[in-house]
C-alpha positions as CSV (number, residue, x, y, z in Angstrom):
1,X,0.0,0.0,0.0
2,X,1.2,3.9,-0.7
3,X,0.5,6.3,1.5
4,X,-0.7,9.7,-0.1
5,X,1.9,11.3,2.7
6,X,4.5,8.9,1.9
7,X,5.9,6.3,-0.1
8,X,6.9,3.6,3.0
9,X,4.4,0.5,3.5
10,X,5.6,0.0,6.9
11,X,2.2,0.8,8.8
12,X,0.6,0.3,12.0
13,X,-3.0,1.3,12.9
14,X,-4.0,4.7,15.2
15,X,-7.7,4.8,15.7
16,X,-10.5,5.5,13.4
17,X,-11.7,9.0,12.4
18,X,-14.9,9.8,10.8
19,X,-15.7,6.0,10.5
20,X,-12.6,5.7,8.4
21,X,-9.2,3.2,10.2
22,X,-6.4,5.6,10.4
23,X,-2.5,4.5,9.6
24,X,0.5,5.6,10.8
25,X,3.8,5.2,8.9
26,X,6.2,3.4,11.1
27,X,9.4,4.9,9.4
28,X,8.4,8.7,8.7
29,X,5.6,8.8,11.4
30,X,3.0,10.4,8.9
31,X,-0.3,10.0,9.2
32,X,-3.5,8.8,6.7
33,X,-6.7,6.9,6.2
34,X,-7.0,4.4,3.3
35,X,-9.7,1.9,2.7
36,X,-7.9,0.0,0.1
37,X,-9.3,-3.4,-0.1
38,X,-6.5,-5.4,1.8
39,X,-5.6,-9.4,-0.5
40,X,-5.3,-10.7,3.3
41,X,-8.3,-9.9,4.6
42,X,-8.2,-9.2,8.3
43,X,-5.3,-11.1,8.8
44,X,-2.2,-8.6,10.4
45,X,0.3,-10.0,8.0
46,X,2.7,-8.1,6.1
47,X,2.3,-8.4,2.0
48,X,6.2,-8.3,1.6
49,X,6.5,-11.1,4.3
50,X,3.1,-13.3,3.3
51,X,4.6,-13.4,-0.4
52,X,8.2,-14.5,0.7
53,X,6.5,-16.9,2.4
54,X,4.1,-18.6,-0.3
55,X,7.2,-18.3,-2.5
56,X,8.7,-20.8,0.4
57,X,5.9,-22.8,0.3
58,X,5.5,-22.9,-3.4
59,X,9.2,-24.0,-3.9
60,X,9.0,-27.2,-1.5
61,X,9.5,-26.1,2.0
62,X,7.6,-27.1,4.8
63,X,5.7,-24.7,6.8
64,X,7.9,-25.1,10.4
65,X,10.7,-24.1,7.8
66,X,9.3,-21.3,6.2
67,X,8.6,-20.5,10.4
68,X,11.9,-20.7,11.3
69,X,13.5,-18.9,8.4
70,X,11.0,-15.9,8.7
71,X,10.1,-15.7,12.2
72,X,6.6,-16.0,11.0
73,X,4.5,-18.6,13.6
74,X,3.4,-21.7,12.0
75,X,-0.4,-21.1,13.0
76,X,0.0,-17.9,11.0
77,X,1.1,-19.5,8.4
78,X,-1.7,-21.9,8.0
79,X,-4.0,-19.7,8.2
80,X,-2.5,-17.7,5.6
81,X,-2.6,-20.7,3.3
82,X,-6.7,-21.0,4.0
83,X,-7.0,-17.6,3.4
84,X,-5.6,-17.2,0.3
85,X,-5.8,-20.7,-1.0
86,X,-9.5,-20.3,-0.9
87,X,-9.4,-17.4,-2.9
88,X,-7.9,-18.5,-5.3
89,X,-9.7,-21.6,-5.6
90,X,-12.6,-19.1,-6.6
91,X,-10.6,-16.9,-8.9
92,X,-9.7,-19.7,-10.8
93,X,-12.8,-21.2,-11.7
94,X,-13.7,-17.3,-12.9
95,X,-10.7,-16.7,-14.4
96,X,-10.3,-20.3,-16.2
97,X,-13.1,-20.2,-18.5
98,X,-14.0,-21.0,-22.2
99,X,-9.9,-21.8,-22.7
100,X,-9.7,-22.9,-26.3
101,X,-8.5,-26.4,-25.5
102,X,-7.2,-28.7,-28.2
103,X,-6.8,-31.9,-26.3
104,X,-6.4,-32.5,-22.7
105,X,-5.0,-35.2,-19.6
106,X,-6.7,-36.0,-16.9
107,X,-5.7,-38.0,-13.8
108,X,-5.7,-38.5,-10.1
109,X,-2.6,-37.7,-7.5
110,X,-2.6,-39.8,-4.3
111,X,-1.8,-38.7,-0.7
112,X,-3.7,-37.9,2.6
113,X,-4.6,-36.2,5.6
114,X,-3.7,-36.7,9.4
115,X,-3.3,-40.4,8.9
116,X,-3.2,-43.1,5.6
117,X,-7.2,-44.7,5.5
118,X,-6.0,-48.1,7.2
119,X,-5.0,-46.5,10.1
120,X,-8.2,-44.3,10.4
121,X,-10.2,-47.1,10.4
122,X,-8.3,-49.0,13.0
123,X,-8.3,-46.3,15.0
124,X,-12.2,-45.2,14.6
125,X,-10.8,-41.7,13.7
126,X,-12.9,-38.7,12.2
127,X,-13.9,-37.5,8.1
128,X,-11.4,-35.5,8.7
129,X,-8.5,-37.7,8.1
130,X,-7.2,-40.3,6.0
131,X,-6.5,-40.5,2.0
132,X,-7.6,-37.9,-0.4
133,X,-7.1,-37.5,-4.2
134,X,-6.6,-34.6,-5.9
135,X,-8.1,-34.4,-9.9
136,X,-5.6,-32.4,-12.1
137,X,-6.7,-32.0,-15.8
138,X,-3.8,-30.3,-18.2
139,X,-3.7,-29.0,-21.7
140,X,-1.4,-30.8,-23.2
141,X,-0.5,-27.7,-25.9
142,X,-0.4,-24.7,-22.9
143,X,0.5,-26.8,-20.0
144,X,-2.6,-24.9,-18.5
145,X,-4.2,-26.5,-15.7
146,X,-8.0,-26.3,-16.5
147,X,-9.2,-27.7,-14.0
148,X,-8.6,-29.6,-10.9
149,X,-10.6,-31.2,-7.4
150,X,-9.6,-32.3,-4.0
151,X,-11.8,-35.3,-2.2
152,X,-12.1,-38.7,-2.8
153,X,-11.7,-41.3,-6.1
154,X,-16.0,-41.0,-6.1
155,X,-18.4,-40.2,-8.6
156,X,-19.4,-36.8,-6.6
157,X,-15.8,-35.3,-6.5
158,X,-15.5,-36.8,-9.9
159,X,-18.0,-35.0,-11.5
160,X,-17.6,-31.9,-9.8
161,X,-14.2,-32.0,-11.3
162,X,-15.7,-33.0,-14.9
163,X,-18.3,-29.8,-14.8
164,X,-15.2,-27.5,-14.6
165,X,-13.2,-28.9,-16.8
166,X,-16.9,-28.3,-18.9
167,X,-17.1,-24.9,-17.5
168,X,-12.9,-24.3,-18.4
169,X,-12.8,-25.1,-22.0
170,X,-14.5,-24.1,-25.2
171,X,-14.6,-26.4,-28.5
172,X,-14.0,-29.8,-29.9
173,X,-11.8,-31.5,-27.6
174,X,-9.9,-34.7,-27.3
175,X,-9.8,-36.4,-23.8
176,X,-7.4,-39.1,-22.5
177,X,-7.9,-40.3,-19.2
178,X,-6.3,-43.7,-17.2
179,X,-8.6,-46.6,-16.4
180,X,-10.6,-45.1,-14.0
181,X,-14.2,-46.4,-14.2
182,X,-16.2,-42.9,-13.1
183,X,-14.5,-41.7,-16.5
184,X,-16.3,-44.1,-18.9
185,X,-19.6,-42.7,-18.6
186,X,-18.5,-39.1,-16.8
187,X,-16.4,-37.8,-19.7
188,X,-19.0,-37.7,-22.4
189,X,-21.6,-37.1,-19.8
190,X,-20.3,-33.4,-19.0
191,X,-18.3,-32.3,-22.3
192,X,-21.3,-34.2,-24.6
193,X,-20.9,-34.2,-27.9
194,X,-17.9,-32.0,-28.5
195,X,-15.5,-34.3,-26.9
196,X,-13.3,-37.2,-28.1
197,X,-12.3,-39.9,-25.3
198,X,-10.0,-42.7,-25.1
199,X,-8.6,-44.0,-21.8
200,X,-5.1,-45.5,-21.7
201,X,-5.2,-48.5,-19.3
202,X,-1.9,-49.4,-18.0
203,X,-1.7,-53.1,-16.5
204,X,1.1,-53.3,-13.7
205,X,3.0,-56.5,-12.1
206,X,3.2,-57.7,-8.6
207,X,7.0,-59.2,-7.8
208,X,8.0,-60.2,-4.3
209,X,11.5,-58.5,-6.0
210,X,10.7,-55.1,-5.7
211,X,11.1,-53.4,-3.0
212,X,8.0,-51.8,-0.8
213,X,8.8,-48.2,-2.2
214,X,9.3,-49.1,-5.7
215,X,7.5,-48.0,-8.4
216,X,5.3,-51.3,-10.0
217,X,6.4,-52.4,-13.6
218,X,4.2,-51.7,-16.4
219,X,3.1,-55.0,-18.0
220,X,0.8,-54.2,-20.6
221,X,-0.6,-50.7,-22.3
222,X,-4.4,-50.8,-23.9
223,X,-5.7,-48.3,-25.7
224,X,-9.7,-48.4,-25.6
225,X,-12.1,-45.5,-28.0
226,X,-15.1,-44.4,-25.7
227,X,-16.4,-41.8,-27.4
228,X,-16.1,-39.7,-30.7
229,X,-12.6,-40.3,-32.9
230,X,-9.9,-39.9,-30.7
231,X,-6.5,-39.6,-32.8
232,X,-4.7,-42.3,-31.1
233,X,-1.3,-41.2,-32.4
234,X,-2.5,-38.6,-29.3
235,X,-4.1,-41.6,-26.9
236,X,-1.4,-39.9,-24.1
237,X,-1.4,-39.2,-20.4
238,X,2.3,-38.2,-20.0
239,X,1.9,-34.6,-19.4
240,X,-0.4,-35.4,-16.8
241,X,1.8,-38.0,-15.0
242,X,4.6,-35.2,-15.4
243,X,2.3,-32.6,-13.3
244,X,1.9,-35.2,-10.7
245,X,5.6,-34.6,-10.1
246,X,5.6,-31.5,-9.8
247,X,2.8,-31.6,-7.8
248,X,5.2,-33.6,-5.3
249,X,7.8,-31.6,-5.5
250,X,6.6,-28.3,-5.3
251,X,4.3,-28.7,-2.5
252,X,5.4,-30.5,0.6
253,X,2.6,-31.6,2.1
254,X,2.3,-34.3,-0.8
255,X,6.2,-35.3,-0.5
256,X,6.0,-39.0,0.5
257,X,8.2,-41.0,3.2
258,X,7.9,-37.6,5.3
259,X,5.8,-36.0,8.2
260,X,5.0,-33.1,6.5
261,X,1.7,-34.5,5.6
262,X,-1.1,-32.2,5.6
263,X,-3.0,-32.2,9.3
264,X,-6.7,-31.6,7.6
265,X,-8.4,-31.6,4.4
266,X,-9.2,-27.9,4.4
267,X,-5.6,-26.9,4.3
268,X,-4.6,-29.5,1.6
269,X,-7.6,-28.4,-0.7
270,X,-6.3,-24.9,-0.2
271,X,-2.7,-25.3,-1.3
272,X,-3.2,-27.2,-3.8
273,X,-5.5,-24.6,-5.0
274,X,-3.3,-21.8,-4.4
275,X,-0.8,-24.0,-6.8
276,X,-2.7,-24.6,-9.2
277,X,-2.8,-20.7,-9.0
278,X,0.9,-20.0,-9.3
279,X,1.6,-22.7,-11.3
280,X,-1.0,-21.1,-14.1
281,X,0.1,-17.5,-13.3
282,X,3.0,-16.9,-12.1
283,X,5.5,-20.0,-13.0
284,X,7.6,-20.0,-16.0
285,X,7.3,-23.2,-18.0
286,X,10.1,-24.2,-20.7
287,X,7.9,-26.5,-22.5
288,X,5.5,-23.5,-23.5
289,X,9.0,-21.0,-24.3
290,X,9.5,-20.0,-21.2
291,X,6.3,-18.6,-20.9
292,X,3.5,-19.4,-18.3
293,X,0.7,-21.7,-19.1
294,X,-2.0,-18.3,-18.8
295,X,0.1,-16.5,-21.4
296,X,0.6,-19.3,-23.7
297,X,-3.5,-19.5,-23.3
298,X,-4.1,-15.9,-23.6
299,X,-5.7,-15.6,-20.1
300,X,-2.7,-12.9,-19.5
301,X,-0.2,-11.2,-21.2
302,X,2.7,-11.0,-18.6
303,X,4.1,-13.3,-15.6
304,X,2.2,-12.3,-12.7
305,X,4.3,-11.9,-9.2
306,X,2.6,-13.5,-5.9
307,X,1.8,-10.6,-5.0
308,X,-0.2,-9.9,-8.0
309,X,-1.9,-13.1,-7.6
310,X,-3.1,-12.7,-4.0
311,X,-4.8,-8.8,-5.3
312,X,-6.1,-10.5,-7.9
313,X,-7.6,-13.6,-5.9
314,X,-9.5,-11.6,-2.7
């Protein structure tokens, strides 16, 4: 914020006049009013501080780092995720709409909250707890992320996360999805009859020679037309397995093998919304020249800063 007195944004409040919250400059001492809508709500956060710290978050760390590092407390910083990963969870489905989509990957991203679902249910814990799947759909021209839902592998998060991607592109498109049954009939159900569907259904061995962590090996590939005339020199969900990584390794909370697991649904729906924020607006992506995935959609013309995404998402 600039003061009309000044140009410092170092502020503390000093009363209300005339209904209106006064401000005083903490390093020239002027005084002011301004009701400039604030990105953080009520929260007594500085900008310069919040967006150094979703930069942290954004780029891997865990929050007790980001704590540590910037003297921020860790409650703080939670809340600052619900605040403005809410937002823009809300901004995007305005903002991502109509995209001129040529062909798009969809897929699911395991990981979960407080506890893994065996141990809930040995322990009679709470909703509140155990795994959760996040939908990511991509364009596989822009690397845009058109659409995306957190909850469980079930028809209702499924199709709330198949009426966006509805709601997110414009046009004949081409849809490949994995073998996920609520796909057969959900894909064609909410795109109608401007899509083209395939699903790409991967068969994977069991061996008592891999080791527990270890990735399974892929036995068999089938390619299977559902609906319209897919090009199946395009039949492809690489771009969406490659999200999934950085999914993993830009957000912590989803790093596996570690405690950093999310504590509670709410917060892991609302940073992997404010990702799928940055990752739209404000990250650079080689595959598209260096560009972001809104500019090489047209949504934007420029690389937006954090900072411009939280004013833009309030």
């Amino acid at each position: 914020m600039i003061a009309i007195a000044c140009q410092h944004t170092n502020r503390a409040k000093r009363g209300i006049r005339n209904g209106q919250q006064r401000w005083k400059c903490r390093d020239c001492g002027a005084m002011f009013t301004c009701n400039e809508e604030r990105p953080l709500g009520a929260m007594r956060v500085d900008m310069d501080k919040a967006c150094v710290v979703l930069n942290m978050l954004l780029e891997g760390m865990s929050i007790r780092a980001c704590s540590r590092i910037t003297g921020m407390k860790a409650g703080t910083i939670c809340d600052l995720i619900v605040h403005v990963g809410e937002n823009c969870d809300k901004f995007l489905e305005s903002a991502i709409v109509n995209v001129k989509t040529r062909a798009a990957q969809l897929d699911e991203i395991w990981d979960f909250s407080g506890c893994k679902q065996k141990t809930k249910e040995r322990l009679g814990r709470d909703d509140d707890c155990g795994d959760i799947w996040t939908w990511l759909g991509i364009d596989a021209d822009t690397k845009l992320i058109l659409s995306h839902a957190v909850g469980q592998r079930d028809e209702y998060t499924g199709e709330r996360f198949l009426n966006r991607l509805n709601n997110a592109t414009s046009g004949r498109i081409q849809v490949t999805t994995d073998g996920l049954g609520i796909y057969t009939n959900g894909v064609p159900f909410a795109l109608g009859s401007r899509c083209d569907y395939a699903q790409l259904i991967k068969s994977y061995k069991s061996s008592q020679e891999e080791t527990r962590y270890s990735p399974a090996t892929i036995t068999g590939i089938e390619i299977v037309t559902r609906f319209g005339s897919p090009n199946m020199d395009e039949v492809s969900t690489s771009y969406s397995e490659r999200l999934n990584l950085s999914v993993r390794m830009h957000i912590r909370r989803y790093t596996r093998l570690t405690n950093a697991h999310s504590k509670s649904s709410r917060h892991h729906a609302a940073m992997t919304a404010l990702f799928v924020a940055w990752y739209n607006f404000c990250r650079r992506n080689e595959a598209v020249r260096n560009q972001t995935p809104a500019m090489a959609s047209g949504l934007t013309e420029h690389v937006w800063s954090i900072k411009e995404l939280l004013q833009s998402a309030k």
